[in-house]
C-alpha positions as CSV (number, residue, x, y, z in Angstrom):
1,X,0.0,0.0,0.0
2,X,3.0,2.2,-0.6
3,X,4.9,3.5,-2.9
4,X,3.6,4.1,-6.9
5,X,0.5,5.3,-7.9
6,X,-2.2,3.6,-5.1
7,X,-1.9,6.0,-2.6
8,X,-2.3,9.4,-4.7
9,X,-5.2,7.8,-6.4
10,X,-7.2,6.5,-3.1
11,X,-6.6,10.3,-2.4
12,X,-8.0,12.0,-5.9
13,X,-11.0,9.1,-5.8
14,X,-11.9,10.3,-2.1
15,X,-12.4,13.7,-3.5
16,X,-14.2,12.6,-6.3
17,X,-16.3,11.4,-3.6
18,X,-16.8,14.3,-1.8
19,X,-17.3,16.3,-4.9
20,X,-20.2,14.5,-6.4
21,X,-21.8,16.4,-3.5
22,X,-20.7,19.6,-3.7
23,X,-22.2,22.6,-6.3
24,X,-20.9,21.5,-9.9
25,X,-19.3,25.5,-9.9
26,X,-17.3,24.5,-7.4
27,X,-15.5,21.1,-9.4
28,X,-13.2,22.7,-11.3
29,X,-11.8,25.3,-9.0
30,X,-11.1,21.9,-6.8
31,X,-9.5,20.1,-9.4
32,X,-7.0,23.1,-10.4
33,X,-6.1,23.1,-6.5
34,X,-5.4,19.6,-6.5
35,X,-3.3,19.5,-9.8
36,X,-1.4,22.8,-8.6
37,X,-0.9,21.7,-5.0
38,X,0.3,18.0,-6.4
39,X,2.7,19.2,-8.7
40,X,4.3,21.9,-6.7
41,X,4.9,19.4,-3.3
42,X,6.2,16.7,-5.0
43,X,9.2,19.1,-6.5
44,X,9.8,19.8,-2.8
45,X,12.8,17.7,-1.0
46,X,10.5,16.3,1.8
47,X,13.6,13.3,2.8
48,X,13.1,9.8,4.0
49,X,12.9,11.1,7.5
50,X,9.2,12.0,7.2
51,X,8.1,9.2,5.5
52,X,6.4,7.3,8.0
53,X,4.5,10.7,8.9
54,X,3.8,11.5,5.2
55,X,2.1,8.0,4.6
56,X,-0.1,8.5,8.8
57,X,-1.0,11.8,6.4
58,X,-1.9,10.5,3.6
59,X,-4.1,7.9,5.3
60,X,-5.7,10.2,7.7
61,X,-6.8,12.4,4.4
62,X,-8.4,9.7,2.9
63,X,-10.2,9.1,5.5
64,X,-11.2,12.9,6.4
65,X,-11.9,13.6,2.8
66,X,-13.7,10.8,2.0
67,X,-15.7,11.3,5.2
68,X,-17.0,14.5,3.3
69,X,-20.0,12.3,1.9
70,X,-21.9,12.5,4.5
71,X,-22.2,16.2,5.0
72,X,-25.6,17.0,4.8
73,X,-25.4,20.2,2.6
74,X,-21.9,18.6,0.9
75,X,-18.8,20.4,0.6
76,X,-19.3,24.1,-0.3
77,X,-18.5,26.8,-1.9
78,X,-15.1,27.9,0.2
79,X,-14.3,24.7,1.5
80,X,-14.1,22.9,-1.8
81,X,-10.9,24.5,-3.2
82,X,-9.3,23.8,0.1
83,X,-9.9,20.3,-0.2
84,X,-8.7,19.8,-3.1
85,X,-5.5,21.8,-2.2
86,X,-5.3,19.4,0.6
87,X,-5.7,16.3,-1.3
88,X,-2.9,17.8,-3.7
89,X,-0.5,18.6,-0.9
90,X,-0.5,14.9,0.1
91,X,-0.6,13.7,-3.3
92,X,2.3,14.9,-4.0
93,X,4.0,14.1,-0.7
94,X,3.6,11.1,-0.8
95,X,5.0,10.8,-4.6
96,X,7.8,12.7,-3.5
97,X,8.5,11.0,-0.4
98,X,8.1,7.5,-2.4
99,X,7.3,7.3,-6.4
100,X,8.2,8.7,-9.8
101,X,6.6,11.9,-11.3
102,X,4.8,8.8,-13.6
103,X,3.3,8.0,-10.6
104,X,1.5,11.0,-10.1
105,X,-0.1,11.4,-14.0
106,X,-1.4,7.5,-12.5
107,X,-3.0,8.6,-9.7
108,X,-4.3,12.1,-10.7
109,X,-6.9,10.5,-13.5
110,X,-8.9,8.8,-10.1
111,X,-10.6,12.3,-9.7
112,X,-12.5,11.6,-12.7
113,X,-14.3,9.5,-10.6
114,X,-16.7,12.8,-10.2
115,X,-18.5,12.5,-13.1
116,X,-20.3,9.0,-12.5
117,X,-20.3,10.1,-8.9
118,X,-22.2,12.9,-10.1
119,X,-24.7,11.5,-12.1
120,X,-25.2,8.7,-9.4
121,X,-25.5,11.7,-6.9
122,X,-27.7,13.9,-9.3
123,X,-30.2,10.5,-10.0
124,X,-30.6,10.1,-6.6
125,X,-28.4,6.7,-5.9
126,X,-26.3,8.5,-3.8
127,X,-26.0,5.4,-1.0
128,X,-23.4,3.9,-3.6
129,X,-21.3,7.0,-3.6
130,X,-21.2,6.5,-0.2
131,X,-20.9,3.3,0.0
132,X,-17.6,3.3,-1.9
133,X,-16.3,6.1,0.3
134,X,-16.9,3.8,3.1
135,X,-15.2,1.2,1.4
136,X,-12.3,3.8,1.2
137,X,-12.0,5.1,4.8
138,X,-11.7,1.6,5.9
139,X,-9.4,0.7,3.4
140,X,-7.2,3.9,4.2
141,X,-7.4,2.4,8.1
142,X,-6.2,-0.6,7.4
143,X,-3.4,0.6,5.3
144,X,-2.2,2.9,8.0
145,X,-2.6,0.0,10.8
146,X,-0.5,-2.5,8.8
147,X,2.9,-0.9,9.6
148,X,1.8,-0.3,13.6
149,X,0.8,-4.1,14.4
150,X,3.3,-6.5,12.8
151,X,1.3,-8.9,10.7
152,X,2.7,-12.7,10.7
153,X,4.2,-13.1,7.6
154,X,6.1,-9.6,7.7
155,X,8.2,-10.1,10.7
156,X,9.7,-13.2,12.3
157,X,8.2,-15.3,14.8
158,X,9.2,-17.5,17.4
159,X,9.8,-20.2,15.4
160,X,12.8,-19.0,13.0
């Protein structure tokens, strides 16, 4: 769950998410932020040091972003932009911290995920959008958990 293009796109598809909610004035304002924020932080020498704290980051936005869904008047306005600057800031963290620039154009695509978001959203079969964003919290939980507990099978056990 590290490393390449899984991360940055868990990220972009949880603000897809959280999109499909918000005003449709607001989308593309939120994608700019994203694209901007992405490609200016992963130019940034961020070091191995913080690279267990980048991916606790990363996680935690998936989960916070993704958590959007269930606003009851969506994201608005204001906040949208932010959120999408936010999601961009840890995109590209996490690419810089651990992935290629290819990595990146991979993950980015994911926010496409708007549009049938959008129309599920718009048709009123919303509970699938946030179903999936469920499915994406709890997958960004596990994925930070994994490196906390040691899992048999990653570390040696008492009988090697």
């Amino acid at each position: 769950m590290r490393g390449g293009s899984l991360p940055p796109a868990l990220l972009c598809a949880a603000l897809a998410f959280a999109l499909a909610f918000a005003p449709r004035r607001v989308i593309a304002p939120s994608l700019v932020a994203l694209i901007a924020a992405a490609a200016l932080t992963s130019l940034l020498p961020i070091g191995l040091a913080w690279r267990e704290h980048v991916f606790i980051a990363c996680w935690a936005g998936v989960v916070f972003i993704a958590a959007l869904v269930h606003l009851p008047a969506g994201v608005g306005d204001r906040q949208a932009p932010v959120v999408g600057a936010v999601a961009g800031i840890l995109c590209g963290a996490v690419v810089e911290v651990e992935g290629t620039p290819g990595d990146l154009l991979k993950g980015l695509p994911w926010v496409l995920l708007v549009l049938p978001a959008g129309w599920l959203v718009a048709t009123k079969r919303q509970i699938a959008v946030k179903v999936a964003a469920s499915w994406l919290i709890a997958v960004a939980i596990l994925a930070a958990a994994l490196p906390i507990e040691p899992t048999p099978g990653y570390e040696p056990d008492h009988m090697e």
